[in-house]
C-alpha positions as CSV (number, residue, x, y, z in Angstrom):
1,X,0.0,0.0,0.0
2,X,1.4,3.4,-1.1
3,X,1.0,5.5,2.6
4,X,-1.5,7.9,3.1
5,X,0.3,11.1,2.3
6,X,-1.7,14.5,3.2
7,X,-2.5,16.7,0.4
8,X,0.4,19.8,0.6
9,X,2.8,16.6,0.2
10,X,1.8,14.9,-3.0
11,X,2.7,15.3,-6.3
12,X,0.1,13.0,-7.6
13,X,-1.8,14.4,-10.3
14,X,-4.9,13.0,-12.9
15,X,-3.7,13.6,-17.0
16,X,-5.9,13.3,-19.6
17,X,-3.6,10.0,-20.6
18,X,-5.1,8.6,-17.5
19,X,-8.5,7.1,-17.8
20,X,-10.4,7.9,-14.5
21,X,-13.9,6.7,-13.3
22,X,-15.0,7.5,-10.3
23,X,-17.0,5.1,-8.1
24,X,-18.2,6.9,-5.0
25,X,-18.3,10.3,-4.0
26,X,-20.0,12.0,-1.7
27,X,-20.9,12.1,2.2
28,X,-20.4,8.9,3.7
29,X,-22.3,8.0,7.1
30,X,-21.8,4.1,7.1
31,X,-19.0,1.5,6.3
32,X,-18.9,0.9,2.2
33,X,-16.9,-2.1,0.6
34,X,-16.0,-2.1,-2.9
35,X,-14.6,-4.7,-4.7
36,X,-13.9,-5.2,-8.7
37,X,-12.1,-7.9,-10.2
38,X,-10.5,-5.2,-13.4
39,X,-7.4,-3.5,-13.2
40,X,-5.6,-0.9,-12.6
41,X,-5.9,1.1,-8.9
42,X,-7.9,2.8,-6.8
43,X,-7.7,6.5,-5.7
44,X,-9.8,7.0,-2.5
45,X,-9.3,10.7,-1.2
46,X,-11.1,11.7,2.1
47,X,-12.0,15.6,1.6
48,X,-12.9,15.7,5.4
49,X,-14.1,13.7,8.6
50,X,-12.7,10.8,9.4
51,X,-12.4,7.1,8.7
52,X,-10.8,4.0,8.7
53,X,-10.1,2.1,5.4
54,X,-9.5,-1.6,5.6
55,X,-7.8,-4.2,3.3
56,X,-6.0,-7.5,3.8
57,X,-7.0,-7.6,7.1
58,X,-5.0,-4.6,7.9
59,X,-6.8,-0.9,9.1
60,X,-5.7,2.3,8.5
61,X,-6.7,5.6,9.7
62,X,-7.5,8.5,7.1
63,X,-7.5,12.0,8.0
64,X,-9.0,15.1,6.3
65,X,-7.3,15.7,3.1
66,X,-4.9,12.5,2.6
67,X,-5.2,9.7,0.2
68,X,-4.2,6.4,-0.8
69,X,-3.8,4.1,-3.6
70,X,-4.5,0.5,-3.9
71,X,-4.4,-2.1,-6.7
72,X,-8.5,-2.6,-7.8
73,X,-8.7,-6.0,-7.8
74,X,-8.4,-5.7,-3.7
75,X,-11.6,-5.5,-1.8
76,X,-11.2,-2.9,1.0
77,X,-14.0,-0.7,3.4
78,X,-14.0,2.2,4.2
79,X,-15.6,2.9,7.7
80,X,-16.5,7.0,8.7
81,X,-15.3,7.6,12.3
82,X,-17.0,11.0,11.6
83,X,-20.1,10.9,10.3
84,X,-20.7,12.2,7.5
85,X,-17.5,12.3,6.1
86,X,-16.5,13.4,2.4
87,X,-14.7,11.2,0.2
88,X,-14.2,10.1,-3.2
89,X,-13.2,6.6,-4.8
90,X,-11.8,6.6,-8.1
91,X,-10.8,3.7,-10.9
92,X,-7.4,4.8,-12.4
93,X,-6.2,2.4,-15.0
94,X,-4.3,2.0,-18.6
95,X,-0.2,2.4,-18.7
96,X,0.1,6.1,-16.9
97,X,-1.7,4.4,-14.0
98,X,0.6,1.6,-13.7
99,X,3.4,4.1,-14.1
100,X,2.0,6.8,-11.4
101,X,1.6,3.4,-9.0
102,X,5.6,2.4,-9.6
């Protein structure tokens, strides 16, 4: 797992080479799971609040503002310790994503 790095400390950007979709987005006031079995990553930012993402049985905290990326063909939940919080979830895939992951 790439660490949760808070916004002023990222140079992670989205191009127009790399094909986004989003898949949640919003207030969030209970746990959500998502699992695909496609490729490519996920990009869940948490705008603000604060909640707990877990994947192969680990947990990590989020804070307000920090992200994290994750291969897509991991199931993880994401669980509001704030309710609501904000966040997003986005698909990122094709060669820029696997680059941007490296």
């Amino acid at each position: 797992m790439n660490h949760l790095i808070p916004e002023h400390e990222t140079a992670f950007q989205i191009t127009r080479e790399l094909p986004v979709q989003a898949l949640l987005t919003g207030l969030i006031y209970s746990s959500v799971s998502i699992h695909t079995k496609s490729g490519g990553y996920y990009l869940l930012y948490l705008r603000s609040g604060c909640a707990e993402i877990s994947f192969d049985q680990t947990t990590y905290p989020m804070s307000p503002s920090s992200y994290t990326v994750i291969p897509a063909n991991t199931q993880f939940s994401l669980t509001p310790k704030i309710t609501p919080s904000d966040a997003s979830c986005f698909h990122l895939s094709g060669l820029a994503a696997d680059s941007a992951f490296q």
